[in-house]
ZAPA-116178 format. One record per residue: residue in one letter; z, x, y of N, C-alpha, C, O in turn. Coordinates in steps of 0.1 Angstrom, whole numbers, plus 5000, padded with zeros to 4 digits. Atoms other than C-alpha are relative to their C-alpha. Example, Ala and Ser with C-alpha at 12.3 -4.5 7.8 and 13.67 -1.06 7.14 Angstrom:
REM ZAPA-116178
> rest,n_pz,n_px,n_py,ca_pz,ca_px,ca_py,c_pz,c_px,c_py,o_pz,o_px,o_py
> A,5000,5009,4988,5078,5123,4955,5000,5009,5012,5007,5019,5012
> S,5000,4991,4989,5071,5137,4989,5008,4992,5011,5009,4997,5022
***
This chain:
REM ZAPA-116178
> rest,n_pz,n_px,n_py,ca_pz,ca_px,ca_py,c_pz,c_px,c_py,o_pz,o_px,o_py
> X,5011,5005,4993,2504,7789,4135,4987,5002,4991,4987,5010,4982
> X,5011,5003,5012,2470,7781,4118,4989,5014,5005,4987,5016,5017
> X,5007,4996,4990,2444,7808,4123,4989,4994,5011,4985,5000,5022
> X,5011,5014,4992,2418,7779,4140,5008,5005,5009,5003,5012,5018
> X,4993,5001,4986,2448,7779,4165,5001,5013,5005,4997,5016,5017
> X,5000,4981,4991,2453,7818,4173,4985,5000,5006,4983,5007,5016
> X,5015,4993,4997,2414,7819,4177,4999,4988,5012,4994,4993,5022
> X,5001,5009,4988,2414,7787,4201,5009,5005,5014,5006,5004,5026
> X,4996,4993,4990,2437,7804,4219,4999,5007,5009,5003,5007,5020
> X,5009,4985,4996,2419,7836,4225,4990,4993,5013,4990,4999,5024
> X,5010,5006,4995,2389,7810,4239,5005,4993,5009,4997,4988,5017
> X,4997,5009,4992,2409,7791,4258,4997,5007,5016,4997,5019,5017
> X,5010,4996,4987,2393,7793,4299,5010,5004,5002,5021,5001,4997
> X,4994,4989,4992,2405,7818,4317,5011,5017,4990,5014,5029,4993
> X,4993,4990,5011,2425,7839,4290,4990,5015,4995,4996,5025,4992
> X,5009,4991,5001,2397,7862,4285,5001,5012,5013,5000,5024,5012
> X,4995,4995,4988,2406,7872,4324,5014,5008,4999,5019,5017,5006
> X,4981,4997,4997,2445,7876,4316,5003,5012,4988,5003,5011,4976
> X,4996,4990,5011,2455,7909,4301,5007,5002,4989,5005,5009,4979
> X,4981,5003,5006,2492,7901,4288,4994,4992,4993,5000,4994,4982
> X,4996,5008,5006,2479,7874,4273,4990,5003,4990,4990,4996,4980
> X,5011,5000,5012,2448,7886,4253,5009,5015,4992,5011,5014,4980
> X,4987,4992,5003,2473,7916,4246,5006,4998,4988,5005,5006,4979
> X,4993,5008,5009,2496,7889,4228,4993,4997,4989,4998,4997,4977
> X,5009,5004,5011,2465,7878,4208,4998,5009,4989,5000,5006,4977
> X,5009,4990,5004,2452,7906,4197,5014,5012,4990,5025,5016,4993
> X,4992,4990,5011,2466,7928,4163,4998,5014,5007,4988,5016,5014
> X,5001,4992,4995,2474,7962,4174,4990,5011,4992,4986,5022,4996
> X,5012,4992,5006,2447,7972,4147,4989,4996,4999,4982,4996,4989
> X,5012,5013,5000,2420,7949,4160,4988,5011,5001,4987,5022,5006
> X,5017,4990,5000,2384,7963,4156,4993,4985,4999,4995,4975,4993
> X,5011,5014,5001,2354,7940,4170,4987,5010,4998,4987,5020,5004
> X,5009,4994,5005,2321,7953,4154,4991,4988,5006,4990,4977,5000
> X,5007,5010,4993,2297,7935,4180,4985,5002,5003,4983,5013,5008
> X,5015,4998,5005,2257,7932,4177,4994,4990,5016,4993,4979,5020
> X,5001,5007,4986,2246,7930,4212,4984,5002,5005,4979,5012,5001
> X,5015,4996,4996,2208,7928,4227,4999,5011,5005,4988,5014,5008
> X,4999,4984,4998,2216,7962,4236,5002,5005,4989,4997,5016,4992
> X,4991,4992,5011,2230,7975,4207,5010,4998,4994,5017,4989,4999
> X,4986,5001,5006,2258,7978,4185,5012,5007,5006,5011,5019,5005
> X,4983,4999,4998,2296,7983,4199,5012,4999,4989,5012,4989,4982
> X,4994,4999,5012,2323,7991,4175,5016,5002,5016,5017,5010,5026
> X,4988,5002,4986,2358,7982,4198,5013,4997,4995,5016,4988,4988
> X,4987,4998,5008,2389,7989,4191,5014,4990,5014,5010,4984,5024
> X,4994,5009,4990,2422,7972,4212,5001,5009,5012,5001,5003,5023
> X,5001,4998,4982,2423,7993,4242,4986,4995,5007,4986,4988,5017
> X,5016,5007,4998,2381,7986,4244,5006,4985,5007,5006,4983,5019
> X,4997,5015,4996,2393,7950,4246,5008,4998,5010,5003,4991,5019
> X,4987,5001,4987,2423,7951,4270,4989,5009,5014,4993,5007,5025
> X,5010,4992,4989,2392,7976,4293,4992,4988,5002,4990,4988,5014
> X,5009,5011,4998,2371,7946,4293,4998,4989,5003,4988,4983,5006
> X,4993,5007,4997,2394,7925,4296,5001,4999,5018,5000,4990,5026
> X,4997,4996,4988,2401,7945,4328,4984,4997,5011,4984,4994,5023
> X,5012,4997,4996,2363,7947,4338,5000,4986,5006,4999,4983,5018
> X,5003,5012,4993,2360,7910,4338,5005,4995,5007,5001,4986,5014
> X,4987,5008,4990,2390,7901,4355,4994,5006,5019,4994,4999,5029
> X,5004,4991,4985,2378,7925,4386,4985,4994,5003,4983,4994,5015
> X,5016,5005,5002,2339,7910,4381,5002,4982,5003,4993,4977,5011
> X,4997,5013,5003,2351,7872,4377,5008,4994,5005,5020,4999,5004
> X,4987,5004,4997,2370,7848,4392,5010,4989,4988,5022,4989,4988
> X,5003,5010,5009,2367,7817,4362,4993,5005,4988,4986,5015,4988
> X,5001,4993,5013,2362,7822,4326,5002,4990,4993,5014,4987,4990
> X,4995,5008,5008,2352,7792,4307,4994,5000,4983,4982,5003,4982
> X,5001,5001,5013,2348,7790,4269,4988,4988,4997,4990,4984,5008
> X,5003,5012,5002,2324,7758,4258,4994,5004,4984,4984,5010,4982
> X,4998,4995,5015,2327,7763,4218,4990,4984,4993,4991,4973,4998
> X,5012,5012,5007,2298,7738,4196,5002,4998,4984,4997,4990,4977
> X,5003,5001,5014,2309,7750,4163,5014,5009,4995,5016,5020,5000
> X,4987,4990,5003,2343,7763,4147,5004,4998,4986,5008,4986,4985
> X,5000,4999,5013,2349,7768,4108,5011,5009,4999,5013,5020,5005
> X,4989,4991,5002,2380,7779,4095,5003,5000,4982,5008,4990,4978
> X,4997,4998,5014,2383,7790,4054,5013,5008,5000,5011,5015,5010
> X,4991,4993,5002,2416,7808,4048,5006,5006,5011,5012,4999,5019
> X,5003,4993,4986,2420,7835,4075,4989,5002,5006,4991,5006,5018
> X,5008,5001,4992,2389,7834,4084,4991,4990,5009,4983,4983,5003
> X,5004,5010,4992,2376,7814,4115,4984,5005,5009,4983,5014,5017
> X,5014,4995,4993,2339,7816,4127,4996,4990,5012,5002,4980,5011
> X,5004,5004,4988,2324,7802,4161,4990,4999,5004,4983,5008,5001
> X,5017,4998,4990,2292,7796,4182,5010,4995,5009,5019,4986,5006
> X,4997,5002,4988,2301,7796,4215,4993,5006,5012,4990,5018,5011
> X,5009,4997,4989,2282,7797,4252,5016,5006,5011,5027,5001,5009
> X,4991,4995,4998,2305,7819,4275,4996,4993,5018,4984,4988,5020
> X,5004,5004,4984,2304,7807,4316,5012,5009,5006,5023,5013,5003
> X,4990,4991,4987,2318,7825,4346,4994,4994,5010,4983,4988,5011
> X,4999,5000,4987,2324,7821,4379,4999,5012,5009,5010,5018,5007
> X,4997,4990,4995,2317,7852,4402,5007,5001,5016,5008,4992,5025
> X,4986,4997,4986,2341,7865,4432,4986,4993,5012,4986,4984,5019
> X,5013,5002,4990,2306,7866,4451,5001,4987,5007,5002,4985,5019
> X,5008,5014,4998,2297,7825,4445,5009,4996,4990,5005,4992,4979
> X,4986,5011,5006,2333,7811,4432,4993,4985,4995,4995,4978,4985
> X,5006,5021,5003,2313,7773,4434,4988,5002,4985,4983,4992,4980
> X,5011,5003,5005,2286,7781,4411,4997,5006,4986,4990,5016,4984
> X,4999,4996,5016,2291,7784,4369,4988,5004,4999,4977,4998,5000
> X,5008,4994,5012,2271,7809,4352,5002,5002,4985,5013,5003,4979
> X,5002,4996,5019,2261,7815,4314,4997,5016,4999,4986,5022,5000
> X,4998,4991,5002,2272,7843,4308,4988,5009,4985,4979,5017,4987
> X,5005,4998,5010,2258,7848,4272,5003,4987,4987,5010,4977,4988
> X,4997,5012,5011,2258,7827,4238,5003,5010,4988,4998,5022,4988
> X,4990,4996,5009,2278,7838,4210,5002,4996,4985,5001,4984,4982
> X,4992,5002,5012,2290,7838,4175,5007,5007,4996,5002,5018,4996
> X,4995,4991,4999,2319,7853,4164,5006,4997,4984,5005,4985,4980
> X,4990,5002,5012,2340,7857,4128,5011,5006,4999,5010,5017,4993
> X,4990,4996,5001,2373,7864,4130,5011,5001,4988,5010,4994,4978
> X,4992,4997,5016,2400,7875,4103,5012,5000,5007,5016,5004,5018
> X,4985,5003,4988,2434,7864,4113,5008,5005,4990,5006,5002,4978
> X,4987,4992,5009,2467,7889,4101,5007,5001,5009,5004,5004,5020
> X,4987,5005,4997,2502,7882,4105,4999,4997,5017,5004,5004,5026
> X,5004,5011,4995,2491,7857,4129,4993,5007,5018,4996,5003,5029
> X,5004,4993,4992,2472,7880,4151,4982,5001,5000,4977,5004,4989
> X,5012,4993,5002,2434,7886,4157,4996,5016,4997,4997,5024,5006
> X,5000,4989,5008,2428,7915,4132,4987,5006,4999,4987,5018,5001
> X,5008,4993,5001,2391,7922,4126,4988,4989,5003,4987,4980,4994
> X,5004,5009,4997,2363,7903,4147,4986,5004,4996,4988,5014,4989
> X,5010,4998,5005,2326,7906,4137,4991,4990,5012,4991,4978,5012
> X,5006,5012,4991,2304,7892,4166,4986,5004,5002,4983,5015,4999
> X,5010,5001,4997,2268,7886,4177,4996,4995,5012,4999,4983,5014
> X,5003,5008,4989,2256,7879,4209,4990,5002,5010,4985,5013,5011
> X,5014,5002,4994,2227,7869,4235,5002,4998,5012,5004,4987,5016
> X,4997,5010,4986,2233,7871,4270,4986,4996,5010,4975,5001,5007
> X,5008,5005,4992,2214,7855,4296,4991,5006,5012,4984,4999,5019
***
């Protein structure tokens, strides 16, 4: 599989919600080094599978809407706006934050992500 495709996968709606399956994604030596209007986070794979958990309990809907995707070798970079639906108000898409992310894809896994991001 191409890395373009492991990382589309990752983004695909609702997968961000699903544990097992971001799980599957995800290298068991993944580190995301993420640059947030709060500060910096350095997150390793349980981090992610916890946040995973957070949104899933926070969220009902989890959509991806990706503007920009570059893939050199293993590496696949992104801009992307993030949308949810909450349990509260199911009818009514929020913008979560806006995003860019660079990912490093090994033995066909998300291995080491590098992100930036702006929430709303």
């Amino acid at each position: 599989m191409k890395p373009k495709d492991i990382v589309l996968d990752f983004y695909k709606s609702d997968v961000l919600l699903d544990r097992k399956t971001v799980s599957e994604l995800l290298h068991p030596e993944v580190t995301i080094d993420w640059n947030t209007n709060k500060g910096f986070i350095q997150m390793n794979y349980d981090d992610v599978l916890s946040l995973t958990d957070e949104l899933s309990r926070a969220y009902v809907r989890s959509k991806i809407r990706i503007s920009h995707i570059i893939q050199e070798k293993n590496l696949v970079s992104l801009r992307f706006s993030h949308f949810v639906k909450t349990i509260e108000n199911p009818r009514e898409e929020m913008l979560m934050g806006n995003f860019f992310v660079i990912w490093e894809v090994k033995d066909d896994k998300l291995f080491k992500g590098y992100q930036m991001s702006h929430f709303s």
